[in-house]
N, C-alpha and C positions, 0 to 999 in steps of 0.2 A: 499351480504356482505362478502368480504372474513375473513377467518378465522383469530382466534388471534393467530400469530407464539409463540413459545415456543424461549427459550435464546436461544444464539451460544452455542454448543454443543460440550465439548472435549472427543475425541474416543480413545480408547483403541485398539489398532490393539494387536492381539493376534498370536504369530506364533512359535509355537510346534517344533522341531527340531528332528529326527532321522535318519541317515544314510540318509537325505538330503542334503548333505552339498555341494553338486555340484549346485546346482539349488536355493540354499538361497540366494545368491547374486541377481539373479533377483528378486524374493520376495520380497528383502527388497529393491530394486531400484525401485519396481512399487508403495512401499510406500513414498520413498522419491518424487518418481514425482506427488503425490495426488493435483490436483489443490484448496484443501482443506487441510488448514494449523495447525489447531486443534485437532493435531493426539499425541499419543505417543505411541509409538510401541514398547514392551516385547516379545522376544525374549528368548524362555524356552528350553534351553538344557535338555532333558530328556535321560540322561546319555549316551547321543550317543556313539559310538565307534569313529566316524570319527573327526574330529579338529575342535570343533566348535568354538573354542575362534578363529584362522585363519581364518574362514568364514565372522565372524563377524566384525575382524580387521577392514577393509573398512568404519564401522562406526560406530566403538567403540568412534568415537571423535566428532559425535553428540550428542549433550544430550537429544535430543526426544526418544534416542534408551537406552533402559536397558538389560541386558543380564541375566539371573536367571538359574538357574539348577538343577537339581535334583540328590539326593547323590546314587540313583539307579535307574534305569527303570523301570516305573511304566506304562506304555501305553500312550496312544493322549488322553483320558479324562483325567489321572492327566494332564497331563501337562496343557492343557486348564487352569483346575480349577486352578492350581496355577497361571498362570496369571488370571484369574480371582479374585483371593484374593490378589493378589501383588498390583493391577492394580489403587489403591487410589481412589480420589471423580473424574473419569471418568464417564460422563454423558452415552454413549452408547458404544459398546464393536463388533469387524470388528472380526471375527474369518479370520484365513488364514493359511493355510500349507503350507510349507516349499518349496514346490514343485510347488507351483501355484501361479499368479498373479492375480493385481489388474486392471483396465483400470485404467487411468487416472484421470477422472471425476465419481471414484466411492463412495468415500467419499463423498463429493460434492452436488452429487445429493438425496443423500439417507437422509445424512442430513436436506437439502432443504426439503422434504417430509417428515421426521421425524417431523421439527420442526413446518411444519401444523398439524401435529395431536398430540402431545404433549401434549394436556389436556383431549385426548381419552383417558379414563381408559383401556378401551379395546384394544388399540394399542398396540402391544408388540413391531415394528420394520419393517421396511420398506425394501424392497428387488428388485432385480433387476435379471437379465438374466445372468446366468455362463453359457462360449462355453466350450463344450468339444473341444480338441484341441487335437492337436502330438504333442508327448513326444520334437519334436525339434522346438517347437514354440517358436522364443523370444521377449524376450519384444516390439522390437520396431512394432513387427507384430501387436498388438493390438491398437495402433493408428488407425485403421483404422475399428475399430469394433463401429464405434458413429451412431449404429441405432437407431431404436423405436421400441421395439417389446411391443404389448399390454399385460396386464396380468393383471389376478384376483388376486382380495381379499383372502387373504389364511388364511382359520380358519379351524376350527374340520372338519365342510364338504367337504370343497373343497379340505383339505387331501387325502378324502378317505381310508386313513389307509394308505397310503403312505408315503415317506421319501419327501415332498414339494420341498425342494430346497437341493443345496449341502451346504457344512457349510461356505463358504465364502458367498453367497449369499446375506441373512440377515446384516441388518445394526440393534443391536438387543438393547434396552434400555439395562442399566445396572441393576437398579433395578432388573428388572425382567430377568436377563441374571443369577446373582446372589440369586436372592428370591427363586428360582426352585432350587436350591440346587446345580447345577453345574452339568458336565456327570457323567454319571454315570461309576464310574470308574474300574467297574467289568467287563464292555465293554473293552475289551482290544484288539481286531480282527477285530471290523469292527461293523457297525450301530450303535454306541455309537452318532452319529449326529443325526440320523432317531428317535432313543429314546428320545433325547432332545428335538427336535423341537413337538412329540407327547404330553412329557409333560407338554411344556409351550402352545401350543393349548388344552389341555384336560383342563387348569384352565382358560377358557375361551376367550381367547386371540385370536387375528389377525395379520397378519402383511398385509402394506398396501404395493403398487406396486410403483417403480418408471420405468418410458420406456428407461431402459437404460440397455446393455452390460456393467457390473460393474466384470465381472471376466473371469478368463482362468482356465480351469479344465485339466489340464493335463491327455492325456491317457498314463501310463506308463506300459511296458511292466511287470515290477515286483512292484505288488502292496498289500494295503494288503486286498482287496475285493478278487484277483488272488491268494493270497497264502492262503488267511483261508476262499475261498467257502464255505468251508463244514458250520464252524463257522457262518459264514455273513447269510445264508440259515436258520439255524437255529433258529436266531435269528429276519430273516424275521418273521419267521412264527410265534415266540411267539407276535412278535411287532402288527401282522395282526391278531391272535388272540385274541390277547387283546382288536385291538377297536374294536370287535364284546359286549364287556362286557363295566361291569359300572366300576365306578375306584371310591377311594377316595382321593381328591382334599387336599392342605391345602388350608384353610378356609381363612384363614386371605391373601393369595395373590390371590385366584381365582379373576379375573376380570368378568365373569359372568357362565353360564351353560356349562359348556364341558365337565362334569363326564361322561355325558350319552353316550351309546353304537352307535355307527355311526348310524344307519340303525334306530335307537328311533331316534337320532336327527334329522337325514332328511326326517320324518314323522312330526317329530313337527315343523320344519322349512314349509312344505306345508299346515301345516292345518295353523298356522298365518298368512302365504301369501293369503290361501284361503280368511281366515274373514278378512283379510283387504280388498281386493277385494272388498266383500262383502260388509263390512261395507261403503265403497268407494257409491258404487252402491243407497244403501239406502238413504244415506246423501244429495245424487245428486238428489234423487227423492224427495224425501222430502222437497231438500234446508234448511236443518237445521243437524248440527252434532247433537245437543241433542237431536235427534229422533230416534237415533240408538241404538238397545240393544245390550250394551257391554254388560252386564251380562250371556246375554242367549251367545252372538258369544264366552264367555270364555268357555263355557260348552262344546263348541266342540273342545277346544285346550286341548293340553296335554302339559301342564305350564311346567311342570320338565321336559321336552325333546327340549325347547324352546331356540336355541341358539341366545344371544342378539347381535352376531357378524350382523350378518343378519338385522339390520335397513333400508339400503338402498335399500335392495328388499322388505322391506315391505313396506316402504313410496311408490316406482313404484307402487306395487301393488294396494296400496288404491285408487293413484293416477289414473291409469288404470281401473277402477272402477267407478269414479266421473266420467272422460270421457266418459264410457261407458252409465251409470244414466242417463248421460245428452241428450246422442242419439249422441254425435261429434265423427266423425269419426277418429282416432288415426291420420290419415297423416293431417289432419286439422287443429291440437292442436298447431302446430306453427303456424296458422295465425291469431290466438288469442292475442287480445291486452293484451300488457303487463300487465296491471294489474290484467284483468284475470289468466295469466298464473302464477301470483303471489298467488290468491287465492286458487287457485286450488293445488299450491305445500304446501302450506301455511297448507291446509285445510286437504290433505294428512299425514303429518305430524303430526297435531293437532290426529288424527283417530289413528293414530299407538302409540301415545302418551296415550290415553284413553284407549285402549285395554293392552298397555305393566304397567297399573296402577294398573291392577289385578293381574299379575304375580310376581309371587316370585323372588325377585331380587339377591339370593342367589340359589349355587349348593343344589337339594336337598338331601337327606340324601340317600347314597348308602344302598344296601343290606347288612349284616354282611360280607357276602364274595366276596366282592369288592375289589380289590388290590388294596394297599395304592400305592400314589404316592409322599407321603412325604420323603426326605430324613431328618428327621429331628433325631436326639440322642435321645433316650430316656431311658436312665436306671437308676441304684439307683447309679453306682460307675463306674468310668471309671479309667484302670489303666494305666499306660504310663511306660514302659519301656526303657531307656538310652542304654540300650545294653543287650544279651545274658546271662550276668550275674547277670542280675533282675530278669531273667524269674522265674527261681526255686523257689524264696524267694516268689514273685506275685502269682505265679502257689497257692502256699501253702493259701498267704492271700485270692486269691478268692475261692479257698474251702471253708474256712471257713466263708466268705461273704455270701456265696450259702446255707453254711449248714442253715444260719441265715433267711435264703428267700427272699438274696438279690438281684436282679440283675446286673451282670456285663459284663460290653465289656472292650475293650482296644483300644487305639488310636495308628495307626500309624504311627510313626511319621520316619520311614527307611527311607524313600525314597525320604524326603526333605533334611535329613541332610548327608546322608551317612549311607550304612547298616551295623548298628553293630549286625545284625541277630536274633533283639527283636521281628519283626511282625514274621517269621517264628517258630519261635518257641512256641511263643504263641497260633498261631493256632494251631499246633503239640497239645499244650497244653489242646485244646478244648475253646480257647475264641473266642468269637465272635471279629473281628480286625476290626475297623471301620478306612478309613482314614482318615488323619489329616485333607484335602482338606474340608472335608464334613463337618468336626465340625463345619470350618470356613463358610461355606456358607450355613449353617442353625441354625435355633433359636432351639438350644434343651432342652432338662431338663435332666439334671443330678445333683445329689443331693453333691456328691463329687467326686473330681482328686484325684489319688491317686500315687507317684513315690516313687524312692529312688535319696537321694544323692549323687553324685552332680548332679543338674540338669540342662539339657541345657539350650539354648536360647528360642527354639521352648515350651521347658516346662513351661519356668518362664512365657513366654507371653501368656501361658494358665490357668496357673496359677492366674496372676493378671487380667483377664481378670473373669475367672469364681469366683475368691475371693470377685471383686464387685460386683458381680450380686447374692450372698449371695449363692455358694457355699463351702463346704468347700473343701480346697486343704490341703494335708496334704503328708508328706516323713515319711516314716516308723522309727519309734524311733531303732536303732542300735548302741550303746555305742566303737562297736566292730570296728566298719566300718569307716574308715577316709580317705574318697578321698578329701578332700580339703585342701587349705593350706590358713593360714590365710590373708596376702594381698589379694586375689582374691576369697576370699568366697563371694558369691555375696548374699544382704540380699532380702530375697523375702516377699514381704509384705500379710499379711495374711495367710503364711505359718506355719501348727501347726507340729509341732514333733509329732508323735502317733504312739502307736504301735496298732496290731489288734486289744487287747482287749478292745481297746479304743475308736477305729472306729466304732465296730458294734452297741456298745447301742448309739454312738454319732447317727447315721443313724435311728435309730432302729424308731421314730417317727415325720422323717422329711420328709415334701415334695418335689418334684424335683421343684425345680426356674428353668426357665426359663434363656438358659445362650447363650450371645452373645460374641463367642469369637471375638476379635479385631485380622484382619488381621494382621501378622507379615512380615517386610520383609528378612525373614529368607534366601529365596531362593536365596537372595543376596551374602549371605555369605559366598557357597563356591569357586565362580569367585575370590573373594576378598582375599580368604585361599589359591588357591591353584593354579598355570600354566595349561598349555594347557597339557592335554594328548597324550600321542605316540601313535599314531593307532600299528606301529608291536609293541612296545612294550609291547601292550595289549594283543596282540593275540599269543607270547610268553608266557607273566603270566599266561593265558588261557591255554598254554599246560602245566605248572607249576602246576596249580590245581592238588590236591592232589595224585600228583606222588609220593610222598613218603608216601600213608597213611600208618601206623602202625607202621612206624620205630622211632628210635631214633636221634635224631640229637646233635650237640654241640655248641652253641653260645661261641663266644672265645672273651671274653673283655681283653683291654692291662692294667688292673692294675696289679702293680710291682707283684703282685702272680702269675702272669703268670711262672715267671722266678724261683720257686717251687713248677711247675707242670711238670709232668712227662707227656710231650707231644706225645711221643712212644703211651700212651693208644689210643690216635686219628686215628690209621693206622684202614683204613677199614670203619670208621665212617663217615657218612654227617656233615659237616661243615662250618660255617657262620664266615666269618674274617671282620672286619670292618677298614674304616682309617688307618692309619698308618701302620696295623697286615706288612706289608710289611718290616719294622727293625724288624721281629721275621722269617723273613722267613727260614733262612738258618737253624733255630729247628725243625720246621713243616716236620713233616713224610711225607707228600703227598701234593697237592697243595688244596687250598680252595677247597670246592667243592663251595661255593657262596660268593660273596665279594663285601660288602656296605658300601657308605660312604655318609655321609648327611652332617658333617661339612661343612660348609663353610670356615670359615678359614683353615681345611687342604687340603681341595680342591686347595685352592689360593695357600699355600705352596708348597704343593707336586703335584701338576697338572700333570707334564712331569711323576712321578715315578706312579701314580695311571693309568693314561694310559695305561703303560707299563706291569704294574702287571701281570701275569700270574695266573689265576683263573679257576674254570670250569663255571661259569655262574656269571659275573659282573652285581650288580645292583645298576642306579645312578640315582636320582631325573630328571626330566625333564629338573630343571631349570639349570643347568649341560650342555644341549644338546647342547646350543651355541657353549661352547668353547669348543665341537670335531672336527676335520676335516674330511672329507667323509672317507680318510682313515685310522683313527683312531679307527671309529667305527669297533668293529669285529663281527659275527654272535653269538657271547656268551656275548655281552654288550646287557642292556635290560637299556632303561628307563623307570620310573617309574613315575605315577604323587602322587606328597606328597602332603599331608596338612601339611600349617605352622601355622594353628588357635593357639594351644598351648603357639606361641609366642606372641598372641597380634597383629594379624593382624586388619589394617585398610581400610575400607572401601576407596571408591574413591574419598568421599567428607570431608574424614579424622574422621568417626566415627568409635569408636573399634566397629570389631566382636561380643565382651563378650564372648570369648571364652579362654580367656588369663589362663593358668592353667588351660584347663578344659579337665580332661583325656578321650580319645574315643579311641577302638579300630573295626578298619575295615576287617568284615570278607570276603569282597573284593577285594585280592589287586591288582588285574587286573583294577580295577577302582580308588583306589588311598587306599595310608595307612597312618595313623596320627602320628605326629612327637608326643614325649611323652618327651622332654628334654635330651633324650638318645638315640643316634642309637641302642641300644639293643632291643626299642619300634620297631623300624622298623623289624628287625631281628624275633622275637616274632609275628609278625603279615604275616610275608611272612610263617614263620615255620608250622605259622596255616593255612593257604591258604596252602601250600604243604600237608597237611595230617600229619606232623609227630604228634604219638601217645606222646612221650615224648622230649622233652626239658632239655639238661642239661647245664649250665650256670658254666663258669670257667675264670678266671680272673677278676672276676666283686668285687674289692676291697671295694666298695662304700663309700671313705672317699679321703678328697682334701684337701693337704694344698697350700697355696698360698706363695709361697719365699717371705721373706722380703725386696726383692730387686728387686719384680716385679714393673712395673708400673701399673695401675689401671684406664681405662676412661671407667668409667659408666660401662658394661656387659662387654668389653671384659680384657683383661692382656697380659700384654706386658713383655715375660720371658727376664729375664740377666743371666739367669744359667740352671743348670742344671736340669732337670722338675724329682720332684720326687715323683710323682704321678702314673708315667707309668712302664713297663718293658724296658723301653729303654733311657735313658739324653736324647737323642735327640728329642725323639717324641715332645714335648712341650720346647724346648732346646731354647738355648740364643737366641735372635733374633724371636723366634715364637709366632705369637698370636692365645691366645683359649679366650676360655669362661668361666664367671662366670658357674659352672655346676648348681648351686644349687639344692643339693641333695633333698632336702623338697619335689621339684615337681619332680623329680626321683623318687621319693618312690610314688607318688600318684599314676603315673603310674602302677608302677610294680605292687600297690594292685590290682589297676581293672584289669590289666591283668593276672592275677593270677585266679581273681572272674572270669574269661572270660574263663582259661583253666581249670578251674573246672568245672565250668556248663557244659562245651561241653566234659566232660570225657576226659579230657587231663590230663599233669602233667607237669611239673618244676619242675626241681630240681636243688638249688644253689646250685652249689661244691666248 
């Protein structure tokens, strides 16, 4: 009777991005040729250096393909995980690197085999043969790889403590791709796949085989097994020490026995193959199953070391057994009339059914010092910090949680949105940093979230996630503290105001609930924020790192006080000119030493004269780079990649960010730095990136008025006279279009950046 197939099955192809970007075009060509149409494939910049929105170009205009990214580098396990939790109701999940392909017919077939065994609890995912290959193997060469290689059943034993297959291999359910917690993302070097495939076979699981060449494993000369040996080795040996021991399982996804220590379960796998024999033997003598002593043949198994992957060698076995009972000689057994040969399978089956009625259908209980295998949260308060300048305030509330005999961790949430340098610090701090990746792909208990105002995207959807599930979420009561502005204060439901003293007796007799956070698709939002990156431009800002640390610098804004300031004191000082500073040139003692413009409309205006400028280190947004010509660009122009979130940017399918007004400062800006309604934000966050100790801020007038005789369409203003707002009539002068400034979100800004150069022992000083 053949089996009952399982529905058509949509897959998830997963594929990781790093200083790949030469070889992702095949990658993603050997998914487009899948003779299996029920794919969609996410694509995780994991803050590459190299151009990965260029890479992707090619098929950015399919909509099977999504593009995601990460606001820092975090290794191949985040990145997986996040596709992983991006990845929606995807029935099963194709991992693939950046660097490697797919055959043809490798979806296709894995599916096809998937979805006969789809009502196996024990089936984790179905797999197939990866070639190793040379590094100059291309696509079309694998046309031609359509063999049959035979291959076992791969569960706890047929591991052997080994890494089974490489990570494209497996065609893996999702359920269980996600139930297992995701990699483990402390693996940052290498065997982070050998880990995962260990602890989704240690919860009792299998994957079955399909005979089919389904991948290309590239050998590349610079790899990262080749550059972190030492690491990979290391990590062998704990992985191969481990299945010498017992582990502890979550309970609620183990599919049957795989805690136990390898060397216990291929002991208990031969004593049940023994008594099925056995039992096989009796029944045949007898000609009656109910004459066989299950009870006594259980007394010779060892039930807890019994893995249930193993049926079909216990059915052979019984079956081997009956034949022998009976005196038929094995090469014989095929000339047995069919209906015999039906009883006898029949009869096998019934014996390993009777025997498997005694055994405990559950992992059983490890020693005390069994390593968990669970990545699941479990504390009494998890804090989330927005940036650098939470930490101190956090630092203080989880003392005083601890003093109370609370437990806390913190969630990380850098390396989704962009590092505003809250995980590093916190650990600095002594917390335990759990990543964000992990909350989401495990059921944990925590009893409450704990942030400050304003909170991001990634916050609120932890927030209203752990609020239904009868956590409390709560922003620290601070009267003092005003980063929002009223249009775009975003309301968050079940959010309490509280201050500590509020929080510890709230806590003081509650239990952890149990909290499922709801994937976010966050990882969307900074493609949608922000242009392609400049690889030299990165590796420029790279040499920028804190070249000036301990000095002083001067941010020079053009309001009219420019024009009574005594610009002589700037000789000899570092200096940031922005826009227009070019009509003040001919006061300036010396030239810039850095000069940045983010306007767009003075861009459009002054295009030819911002070219031209003479500076010692020009820096311009990316989206800028178009309109240089090769030889425009000098060795002292740098582009930079911005975030335009601030503005209200929209998604592809025209849904906002929800980042409109929401202030963030990047203690990266080699990787990009957030717009803040004022190029002074930009200025401010390169100043910190260079190391200066202190900051002194001069023409920054912070008031606007608007000519009576402007014109007005929606944000921007269309001047008829003379702008006197600036040091100069012209900068905004008859004929020039700017911007509503609105100061409101200027100021939200300059608080948190301020919160940001205090925490990190810096200063500002408005002159």
């Amino acid at each position: 009777m053949p089996p009952v197939l399982g529905p058509p099955l949509d897959v998830a192809v997963l594929v990781p991005v790093f200083r790949d970007t030469a070889l992702l075009n095949e990658a993603l060509q050997s998914i487009v040729d899948q003779t299996y149409s029920r794919w969609h494939c996410y694509v995780i910049d994991d803050a590459s250096p190299e151009d990965v929105d260029a890479a992707f170009a090619p098929f950015a205009a399919d909509g099977r393909f999504t593009l995601l990214r990460h606001g820092k580098n975090a290794g191949l396990s985040a990145a997986r995980n996040t596709g992983l939790r991006s990845m929606g109701e995807a029935d099963a999940v194709q991992f693939l690197d950046a660097d490697d392909m797919l055959t043809p017919w490798a979806l296709e077939r894995r599916v096809a085999e998937l979805r006969r065994h789809w009502f196996d609890p024990l089936v984790a995912g179905t797999y197939g043969v990866v070639k190793q290959c040379a590094e100059d193997t291309r696509l079309a060469d694998l046309e031609s790889w359509d063999t049959s290689p035979r291959l076992p059943v791969v569960d706890w034993l047929e591991s052997d403590g080994e890494s089974p297959f490489t990570v494209h291999a497996p065609l893996v359910r999702a359920d269980v791709a996600r139930g297992i917690g995701g990699f483990n993302e402390a693996h940052v070097n290498g065997a982070e796949d050998w880990d995962y495939w260990h602890r989704i076979l240690r919860h009792g699981f299998m994957f079955r085989p399909t005979t089919s060449v389904v991948g290309a494993y590239r050998q590349r000369s610079r790899s990262m097994i080749r550059d972190h040996s030492s690491v990979h080795l290391g990590r062998a040996d704990a992985l191969l020490d481990a299945s010498r021991r017992w582990v502890s399982v979550d309970r609620s996804l183990a599919a049957s026995n795989g805690a136990m220590p390898l060397a216990d379960a291929k002991v208990g796998h031969h004593r049940m193959r023994r008594a099925c024999q056995w039992a096989g033997m009796v029944a045949a003598n007898l000609n009656d199953l109910d004459g066989v002593d299950y009870d006594g043949l259980r007394s010779f198994l060892e039930p807890a070391n019994t893995p249930s992957t193993r049926r079909d060698e216990w059915v052979n076995a019984a079956h081997r057994g009956m034949v022998r009972g009976l005196g038929i000689a094995p090469a014989d057994v095929s000339d047995l009339e069919p209906d015999v040969r039906n009883v006898l399978q029949h009869s096998a089956s019934e014996i390993v059914d009777r025997l498997s009625a005694g055994l405990p259908t559950g992992p059983p209980d490890p020693p005390a010092e069994a390593q968990s295998l669970s990545a699941s949260v479990d504390a009494d308060v998890a804090l989330i910090a927005e940036s650098v300048a939470d930490v101190p305030v956090l630092l203080e509330l989880a003392s005083d949680l601890r003093a109370s005999g609370l437990d806390v961790v913190a969630i990380d949430i850098d390396y989704i949105k962009g590092s505003e340098g809250a995980a590093p610090a916190l650990c600095a701090g002594g917390i335990d940093v759990i990543p964000y990746n992990r909350l989401v792909l495990s059921t944990s208990r925590v009893s409450a979230f704990v942030g400050r105002a304003p909170t991001s995207v990634v916050t609120n959807d932890i927030f209203e996630s752990a609020s239904a599930d009868g956590a409390i979420v709560a922003c620290l009561a601070e009267a003092d503290r005003e980063l929002t502005v009223e249009e775009t204060g975003q309301p968050r439901g079940g959010v309490r105001s509280m201050t500590s003293a509020e929080l510890i007796p709230a806590l003081a007799a509650r239990s952890r609930p149990a909290i499922s956070i709801t994937s976010t698709s966050f990882s969307r939002l900074l493609p949608a924020e922000e242009s392609a990156q400049d690889a030299l431009g990165r590796d420029r800002l790279m040499d920028l790192r804190d070249r000036h640390r301990g000095e002083t610098c001067v941010i020079i804004g053009n309001g009219p006080s420019l024009n009574d300031t005594d610009l002589e004191l700037l000789r000899g000082t570092a200096t940031f000119g922005v826009n227009s500073i070019f009509l003040a040139d001919e006061r300036l003692v010396e030239p810039l030493t850095y000069y940045v413009v983010e306007d767009t409309a003075v861009f459009k205006d002054n295009g030819a004269q911002i070219k031209a400028y003479e500076a010692g280190t020009k820096l311009f947004p990316t989206i800028y780079r178009g309109r240089f010509e090769h030889s425009e660009i000098t060795e002292n122009t740098v582009f930079f990649r911005m975030n335009q979130g601030f503005y209200g940017q929209k998604h592809a399918d025209g849904t906002p960010t929800r980042t409109l007004a929401h202030p963030r400062f990047s203690v990266d800006a080699a990787d990009r730095v957030f717009c803040g309604q004022s190029v002074t934000m930009l200025n401010l966050q390169f100043a910190h990136w260079m190391g200066f100790q202190r900051v002194v801020l001069i023409g920054m007038d912070f008031s606007y008025v608007i000519p009576s005789d402007a014109e007005i369409s929606g944000n921007r203003i269309l001047s008829k006279s003379d702008d006197p707002n600036h040091f100069h009539p012209d900068y905004f002068g008859a004929g020039k279009t700017w911007k509503d400034p609105k100061l409101d979100r200027v100021l939200i800004s300059y608080r948190l950046i301020d919160d940001v150069y205090r925490a990190t022992g810096r200063e500002i000083i408005n002159s």
